[in-house]
C-alpha positions as CSV (number, residue, x, y, z in Angstrom):
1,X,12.8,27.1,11.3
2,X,12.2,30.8,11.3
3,X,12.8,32.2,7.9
4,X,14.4,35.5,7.3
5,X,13.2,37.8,4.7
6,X,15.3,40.6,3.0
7,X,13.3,43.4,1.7
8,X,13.9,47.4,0.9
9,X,12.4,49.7,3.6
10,X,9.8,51.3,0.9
11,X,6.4,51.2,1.7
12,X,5.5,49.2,-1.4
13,X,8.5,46.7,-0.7
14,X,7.6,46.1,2.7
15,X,3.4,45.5,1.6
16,X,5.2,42.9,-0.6
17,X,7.3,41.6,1.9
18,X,4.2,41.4,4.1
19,X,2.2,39.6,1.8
20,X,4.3,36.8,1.1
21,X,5.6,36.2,5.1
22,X,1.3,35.9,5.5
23,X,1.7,33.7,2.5
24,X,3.9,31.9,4.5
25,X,1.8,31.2,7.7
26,X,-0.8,30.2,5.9
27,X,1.2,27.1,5.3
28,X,2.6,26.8,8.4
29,X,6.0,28.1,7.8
30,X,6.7,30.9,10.0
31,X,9.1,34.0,9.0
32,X,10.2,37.7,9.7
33,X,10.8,40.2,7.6
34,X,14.8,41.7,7.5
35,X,14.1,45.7,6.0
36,X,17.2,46.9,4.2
37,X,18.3,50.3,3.0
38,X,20.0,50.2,-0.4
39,X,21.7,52.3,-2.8
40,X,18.7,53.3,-5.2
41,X,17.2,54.6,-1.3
42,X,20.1,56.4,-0.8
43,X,20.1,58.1,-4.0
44,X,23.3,56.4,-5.7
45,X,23.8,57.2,-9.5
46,X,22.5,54.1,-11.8
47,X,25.7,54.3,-13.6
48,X,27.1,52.8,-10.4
49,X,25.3,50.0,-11.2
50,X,25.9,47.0,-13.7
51,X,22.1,46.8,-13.5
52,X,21.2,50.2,-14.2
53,X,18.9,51.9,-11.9
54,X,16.7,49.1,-10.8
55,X,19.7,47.5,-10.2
56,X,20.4,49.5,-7.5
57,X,17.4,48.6,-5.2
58,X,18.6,44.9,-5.2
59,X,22.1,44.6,-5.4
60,X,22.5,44.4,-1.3
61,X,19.4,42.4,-0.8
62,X,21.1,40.0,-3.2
63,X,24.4,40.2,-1.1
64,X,22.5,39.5,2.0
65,X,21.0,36.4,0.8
66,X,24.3,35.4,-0.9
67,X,26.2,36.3,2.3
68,X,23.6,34.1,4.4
69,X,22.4,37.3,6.2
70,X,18.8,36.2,5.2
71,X,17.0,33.2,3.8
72,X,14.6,34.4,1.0
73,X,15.0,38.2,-0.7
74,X,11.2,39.4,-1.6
75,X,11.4,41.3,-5.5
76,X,9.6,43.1,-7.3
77,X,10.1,40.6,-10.6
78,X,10.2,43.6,-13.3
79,X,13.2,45.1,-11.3
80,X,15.5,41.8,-11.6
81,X,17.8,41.4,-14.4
82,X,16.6,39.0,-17.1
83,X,19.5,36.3,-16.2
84,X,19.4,34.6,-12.4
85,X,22.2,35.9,-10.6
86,X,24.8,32.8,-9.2
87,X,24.3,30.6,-7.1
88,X,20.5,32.0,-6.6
89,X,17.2,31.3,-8.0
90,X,14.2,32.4,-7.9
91,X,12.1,29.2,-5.9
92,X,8.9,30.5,-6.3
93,X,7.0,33.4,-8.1
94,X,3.0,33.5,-6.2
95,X,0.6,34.0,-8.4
96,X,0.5,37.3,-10.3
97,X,-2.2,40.7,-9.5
98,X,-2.8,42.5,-12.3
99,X,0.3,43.5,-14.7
100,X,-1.4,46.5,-16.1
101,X,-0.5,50.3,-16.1
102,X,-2.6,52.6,-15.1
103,X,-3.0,56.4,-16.0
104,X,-4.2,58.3,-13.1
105,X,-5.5,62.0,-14.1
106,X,-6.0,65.1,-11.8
107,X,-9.1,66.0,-13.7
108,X,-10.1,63.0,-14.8
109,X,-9.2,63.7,-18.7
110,X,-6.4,64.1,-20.3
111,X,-6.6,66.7,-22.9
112,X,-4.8,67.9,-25.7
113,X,-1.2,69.4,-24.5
114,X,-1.2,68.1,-21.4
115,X,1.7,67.0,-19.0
116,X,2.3,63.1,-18.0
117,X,4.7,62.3,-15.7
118,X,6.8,58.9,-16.1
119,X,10.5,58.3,-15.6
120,X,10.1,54.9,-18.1
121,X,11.0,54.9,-21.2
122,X,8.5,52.0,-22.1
123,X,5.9,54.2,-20.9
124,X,7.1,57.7,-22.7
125,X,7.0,55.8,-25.8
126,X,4.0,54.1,-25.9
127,X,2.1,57.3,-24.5
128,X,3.2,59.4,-27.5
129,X,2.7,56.2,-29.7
130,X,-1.1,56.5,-28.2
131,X,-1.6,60.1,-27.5
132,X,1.4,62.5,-29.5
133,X,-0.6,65.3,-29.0
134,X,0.6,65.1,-24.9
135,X,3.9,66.2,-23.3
136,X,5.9,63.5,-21.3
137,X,7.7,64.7,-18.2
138,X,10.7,63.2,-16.0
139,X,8.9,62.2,-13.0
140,X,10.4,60.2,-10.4
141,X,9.4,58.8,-6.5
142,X,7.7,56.5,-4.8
143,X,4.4,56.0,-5.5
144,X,3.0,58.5,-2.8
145,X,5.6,60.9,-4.2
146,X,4.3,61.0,-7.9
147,X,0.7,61.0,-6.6
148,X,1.6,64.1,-4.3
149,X,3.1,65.9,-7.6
150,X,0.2,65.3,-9.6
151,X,-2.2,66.8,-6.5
152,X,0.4,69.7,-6.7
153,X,0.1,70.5,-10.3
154,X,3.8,69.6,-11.3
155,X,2.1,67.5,-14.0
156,X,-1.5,66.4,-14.9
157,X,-1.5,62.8,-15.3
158,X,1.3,60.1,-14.2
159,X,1.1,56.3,-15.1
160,X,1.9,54.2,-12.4
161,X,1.5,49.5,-12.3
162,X,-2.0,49.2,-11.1
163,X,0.0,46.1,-8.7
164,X,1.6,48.8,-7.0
165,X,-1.4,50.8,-5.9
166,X,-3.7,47.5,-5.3
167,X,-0.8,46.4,-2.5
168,X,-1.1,49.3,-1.2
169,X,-4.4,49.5,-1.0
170,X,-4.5,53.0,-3.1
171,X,-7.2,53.9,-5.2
172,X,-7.1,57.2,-6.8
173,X,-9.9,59.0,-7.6
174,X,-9.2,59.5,-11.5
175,X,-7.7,55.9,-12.4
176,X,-8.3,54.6,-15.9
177,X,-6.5,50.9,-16.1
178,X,-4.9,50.8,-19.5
179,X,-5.3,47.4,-21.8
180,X,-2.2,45.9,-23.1
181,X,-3.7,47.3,-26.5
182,X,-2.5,51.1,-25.2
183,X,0.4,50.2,-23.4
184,X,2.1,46.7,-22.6
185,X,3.6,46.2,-19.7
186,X,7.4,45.6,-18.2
187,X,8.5,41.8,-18.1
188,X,7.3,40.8,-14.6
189,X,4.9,43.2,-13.5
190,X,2.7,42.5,-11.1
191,X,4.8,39.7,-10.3
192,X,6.3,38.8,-7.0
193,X,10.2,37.0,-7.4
194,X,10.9,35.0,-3.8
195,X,14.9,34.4,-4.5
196,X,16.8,31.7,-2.5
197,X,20.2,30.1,-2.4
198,X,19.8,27.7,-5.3
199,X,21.0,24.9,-3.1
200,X,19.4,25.7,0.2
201,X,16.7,22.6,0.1
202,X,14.9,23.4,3.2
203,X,14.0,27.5,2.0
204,X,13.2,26.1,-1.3
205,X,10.8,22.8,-0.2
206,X,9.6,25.5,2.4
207,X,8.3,28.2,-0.3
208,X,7.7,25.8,-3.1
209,X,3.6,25.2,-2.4
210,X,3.6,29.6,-3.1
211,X,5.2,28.9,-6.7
212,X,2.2,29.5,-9.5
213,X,2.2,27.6,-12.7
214,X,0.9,30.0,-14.4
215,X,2.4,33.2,-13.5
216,X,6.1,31.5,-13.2
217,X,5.5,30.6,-17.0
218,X,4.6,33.7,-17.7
219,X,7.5,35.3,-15.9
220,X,9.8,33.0,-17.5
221,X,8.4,34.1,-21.3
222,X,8.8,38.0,-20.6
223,X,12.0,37.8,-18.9
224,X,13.6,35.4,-21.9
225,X,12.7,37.9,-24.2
226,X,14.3,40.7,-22.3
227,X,17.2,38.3,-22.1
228,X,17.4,38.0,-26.0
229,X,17.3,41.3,-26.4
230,X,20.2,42.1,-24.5
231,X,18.7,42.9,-21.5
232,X,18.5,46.1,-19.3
233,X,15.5,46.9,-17.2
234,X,15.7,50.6,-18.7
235,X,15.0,50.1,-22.1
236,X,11.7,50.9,-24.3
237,X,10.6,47.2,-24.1
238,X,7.3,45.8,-23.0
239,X,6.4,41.9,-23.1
240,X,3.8,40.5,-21.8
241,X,2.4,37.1,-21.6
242,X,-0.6,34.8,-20.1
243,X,-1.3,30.9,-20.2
244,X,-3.8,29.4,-21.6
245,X,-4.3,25.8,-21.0
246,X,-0.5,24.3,-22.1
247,X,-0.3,27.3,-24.7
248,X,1.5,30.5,-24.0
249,X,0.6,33.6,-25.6
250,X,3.0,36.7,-25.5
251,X,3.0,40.4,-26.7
252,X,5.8,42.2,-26.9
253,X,6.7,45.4,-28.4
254,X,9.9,48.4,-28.8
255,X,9.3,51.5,-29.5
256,X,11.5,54.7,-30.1
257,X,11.2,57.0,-26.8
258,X,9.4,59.3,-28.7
259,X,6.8,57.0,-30.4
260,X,7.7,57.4,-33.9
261,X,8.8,53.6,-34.2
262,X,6.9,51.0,-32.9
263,X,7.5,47.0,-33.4
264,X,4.9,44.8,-32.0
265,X,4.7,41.6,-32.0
266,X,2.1,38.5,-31.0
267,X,2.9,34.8,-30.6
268,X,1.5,31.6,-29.3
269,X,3.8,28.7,-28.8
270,X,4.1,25.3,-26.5
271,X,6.6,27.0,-24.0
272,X,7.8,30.1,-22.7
273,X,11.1,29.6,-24.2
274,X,9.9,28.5,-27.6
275,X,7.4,31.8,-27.5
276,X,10.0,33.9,-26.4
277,X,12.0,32.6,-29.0
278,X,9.9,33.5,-31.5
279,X,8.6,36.9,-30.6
280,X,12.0,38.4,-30.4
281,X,12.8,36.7,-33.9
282,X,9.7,38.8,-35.1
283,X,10.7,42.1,-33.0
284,X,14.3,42.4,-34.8
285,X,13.0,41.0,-38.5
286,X,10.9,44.2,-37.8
287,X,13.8,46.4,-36.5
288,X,14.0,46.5,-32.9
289,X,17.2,46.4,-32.6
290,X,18.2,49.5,-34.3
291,X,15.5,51.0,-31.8
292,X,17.2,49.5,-28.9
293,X,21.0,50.3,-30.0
294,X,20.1,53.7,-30.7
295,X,18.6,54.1,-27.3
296,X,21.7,52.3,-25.8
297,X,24.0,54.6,-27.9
């Protein structure tokens, strides 16, 4: 059985991609990789999208692998929606590189005034929560893209997911990682999603041994909390979680895009559900969701 991987054509998709087929024949299971073009390649407006934006660079890899045109779909896990789509599941998430951001400078400091370049509004927030004294511009591409810009002089620092650059095997020359203290990250970064038909048994008992304990539990905590807060891959939300022993610890937070309002949160619980639970209990007691409808509005 030859397995039939759906991925975008992007260079960081197809690294991905890559990564899990080798994943693959290191068990024996042998596989080829199926590139696709979608509608977030082609340039289609996010509002064409139920999903939003990101929702626009899965949509027809998720037909494909509905359809039967391919066996597994490779994801980046922060661009899925927070609920599984039907019929489909994701049977295994390997285990996760780092989730952190990283803010790459053209100088190698960032000083007073200066212009950062992010299209997320997790990040814009969360940068003028940290630094207000900085200007936050609309910056959008690949990753080579944003790093050309910033050579260019269109801005003087971007933040990009330090997963992102380590699969491609990118290392900038001004790269400061930043903690979860400065900025936390998107539900699932740094993860990888490996999405099957959730009743094909042979793809499923032939990626299973690539599945991660630890990294599917803390997948499952960040994206339950992006669930209870109604959801959207677009919105000023960061969660982020890690496993320690049978505990999971999570931090999440929601800020205002322009930093003013911040509610952050930090919980330990027995599950990913029961921590998820609880941290987005403790994000709206502290007014989150004013934050989030307002963006929404």
């Amino acid at each position: 059985m030859k397995l039939r991987i759906g991925t975008r054509r992007s260079q960081l998709a197809l690294a991905q991609a890559e990564e899990v087929r080798e994943r693959l024949a290191g068990i024996g299971v042998d596989s080829e990789l199926v590139p696709m073009v979608t509608s977030g390649d082609r340039g289609a407006p996010f509002d064409t999208s139920p999903s939003g934006l990101k929702g626009l660079f899965v949509a027809e890899i998720v037909r494909a692998l509905r359809d039967g045109d391919v066996d597994l779909a490779v994801h980046s896990a922060k661009d899925l929606p927070s609920e599984d789509e039907a019929g489909l599941t994701i049977a295994a998430v390997p285990e996760r590189v780092s989730p952190l951001d990283v803010l790459v400078t053209r100088e190698g400091e960032l000083p007073r005034g200066s212009a950062v370049g992010t299209s997320s509004l997790r990040r814009r927030a969360q940068l003028l929560r940290w630094r207000p004294d900085v200007v936050v511009e609309d910056l959008r591409g690949n990753v080579d893209t944003r790093l050309r810009k910033l050579e260019e002089g269109a801005v003087d620092a971007v933040v990009l997911a330090a997963a992102g650059l380590l699969r491609l095997g990118i290392l900038p020359p001004h790269a400061a990682p930043m903690s979860a203290a400065e900025m936390v990250p998107a539900p699932g970064q740094g993860c990888l999603a490996l999405q099957a038909r959730a009743g094909d048994e042979s793809v499923l008992e032939a990626v299973r041994p690539l599945d991660h304990r630890e990294s599917r539990a803390a997948l499952e905590a960040e994206r339950s909390v992006m669930a209870r807060l109604g959801g959207g891959c677009a919105l000023p939300l960061g969660a982020f979680a890690t496993v320690e022993g049978n505990r999971i610890r999570l931090v999440a937070v929601v800020a205002s895009p322009d930093g003013a309002r911040v509610v952050r949160v930090e919980v330990e619980s027995a599950t990913p559900s029961e921590a998820a639970e609880r941290a987005a209990a403790e994000l709206l007691e502290g007014g989150a969701g004013e934050i989030l409808a307002a963006v929404r509005g």
